[in-house]
C-alpha positions, 0 to 999 in steps of 0.5 A: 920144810927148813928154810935152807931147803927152800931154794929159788931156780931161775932160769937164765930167760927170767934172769934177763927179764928181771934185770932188763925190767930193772934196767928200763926203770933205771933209765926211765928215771933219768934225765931225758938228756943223759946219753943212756936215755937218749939211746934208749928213746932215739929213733935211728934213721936209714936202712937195714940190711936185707938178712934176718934182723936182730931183735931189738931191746926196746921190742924185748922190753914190750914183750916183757911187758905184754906178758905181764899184761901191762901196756908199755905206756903205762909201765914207763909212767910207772917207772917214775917213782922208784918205790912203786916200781920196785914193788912192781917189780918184785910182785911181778917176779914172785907172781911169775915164778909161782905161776910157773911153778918153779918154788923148790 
């Protein structure tokens, strides 16, 4: 088969995976005091309303993690060295789409 024929499909859900994993690593490098980290790691008090919730970031990031069998500990850890996590994060992203069969 030529290499040209060789195409990779995404599916938009798996695009937003990979970039919040590549998003979550960004920031998890960061300086803790750096308004992006600061939101991603605060705690908001108060109450919210009685209608269905939105799904929030951080809950989709934990479940990206979970199906990747990783606890989000863990994973935070790993984000500290930008090499590691970056194969990380291809490895997964290759293993995924060749479980799911989408390698055309």
């Amino acid at each position: 088969m030529l290499a040209r024929n060789m195409v990779l499909f995404r599916t938009v859900t798996e695009e937003l995976r990979r970039r919040r994993l590549w998003w979550i690593g960004h920031i998890s490098r960061t300086e803790i005091d750096r308004l992006p980290a600061r939101a991603l790691y605060c705690h908001v008090t108060g109450e919210r309303s009685q209608e269905r919730q939105a799904k929030k970031w951080i809950k989709n990031i934990k479940e990206d993690f979970e199906l990747r069998n990783i606890k989000f500990k863990d994973a935070i850890a790993s984000c500290k060295d930008r090499t590691a996590w970056r194969q990380y994060r291809h490895r997964a992203d290759g293993q995924e789409r060749r479980k799911e069969g989408i390698w055309f």
